[in-house]
N, C-alpha and C positions, 0 to 999 in steps of 0.2 A: 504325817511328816511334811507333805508338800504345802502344808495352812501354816505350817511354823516358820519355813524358808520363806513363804510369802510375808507373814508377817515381820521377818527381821529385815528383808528386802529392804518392805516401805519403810519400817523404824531407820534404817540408813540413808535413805534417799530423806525422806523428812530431817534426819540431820543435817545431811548434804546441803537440800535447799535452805535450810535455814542458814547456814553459813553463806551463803550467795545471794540471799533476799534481805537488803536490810528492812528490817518491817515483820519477821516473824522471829519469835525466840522462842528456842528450846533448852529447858535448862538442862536435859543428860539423856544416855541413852535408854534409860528406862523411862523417862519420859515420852521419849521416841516409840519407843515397843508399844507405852500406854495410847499413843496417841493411832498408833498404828493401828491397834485392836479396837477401837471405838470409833476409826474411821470406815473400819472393814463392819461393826454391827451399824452405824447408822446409814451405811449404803444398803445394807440386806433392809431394816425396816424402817428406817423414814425415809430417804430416794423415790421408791417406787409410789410413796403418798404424793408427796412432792412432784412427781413426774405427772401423776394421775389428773390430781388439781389444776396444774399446769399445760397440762394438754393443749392448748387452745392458744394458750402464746408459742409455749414449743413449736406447733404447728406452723402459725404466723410468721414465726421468726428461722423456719426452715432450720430447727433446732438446734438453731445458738441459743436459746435460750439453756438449754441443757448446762451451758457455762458457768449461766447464774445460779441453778440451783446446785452445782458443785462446786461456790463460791459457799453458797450461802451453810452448807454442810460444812463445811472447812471452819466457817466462825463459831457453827453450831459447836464443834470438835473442840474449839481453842474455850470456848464458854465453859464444857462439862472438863475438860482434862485442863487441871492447875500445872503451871509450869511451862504451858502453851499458848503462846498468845501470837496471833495475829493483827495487826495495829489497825488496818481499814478494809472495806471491801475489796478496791481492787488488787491492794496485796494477795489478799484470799485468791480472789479469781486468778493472778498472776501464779501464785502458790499451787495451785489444782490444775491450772494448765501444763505447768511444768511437771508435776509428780504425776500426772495420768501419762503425760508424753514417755517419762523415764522408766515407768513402773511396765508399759505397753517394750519398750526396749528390753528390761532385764528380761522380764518373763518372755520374751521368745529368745535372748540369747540363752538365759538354761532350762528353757524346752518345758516352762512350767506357765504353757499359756491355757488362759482359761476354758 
């Protein structure tokens, strides 16, 4: 039950942002759910690839780079899920700034922190 509340969370906030970003569109809320759920499987298994590989800038960059590679999951997400599209990078990076910030607010205000 608490992966379903999570999951409609982010499907809300994703709609959210997208009304306040111009540069990403969401065509509905099942869009949003679908975009939600495949942002949640390619954090579980490409991220930690990505993170792996990336090691060594991460490190350099006192891990801002972490930004980019949850930039770059965000275009990956709009690529596989039709109806979602994000217009350039730094939208994305803008886009993933803002929903990690929001999604870290909801989940402690109804106590469904990780």
């Amino acid at each position: 039950m608490n992966l379903i509340i999570k999951i409609v969370i982010t499907a809300i906030l994703v709609m959210g942002i997208a009304h306040g970003i111009p540069g990403v569109h969401v065509v509905s809320f099942v869009t949003a759910l679908i975009v939600a759920v495949v942002l949640g499987m390619l954090n579980i298994f490409i991220k930690p690839i990505l993170v792996l590989l990336t090691l060594p800038a991460t490190i350099f960059t006192l891990g801002l780079f972490l930004l980019v590679i949850n930039a770059v999951i965000i275009l990956l997400c709009a690529n596989i899920v039709g109806g979602f599209r994000v217009d350039s990078f730094w939208t994305a990076l803008l886009f993933s700034i803002i929903l990690s910030f929001l999604q870290s607010i909801m989940y402690k205000f109804l106590g469904n922190d990780k």
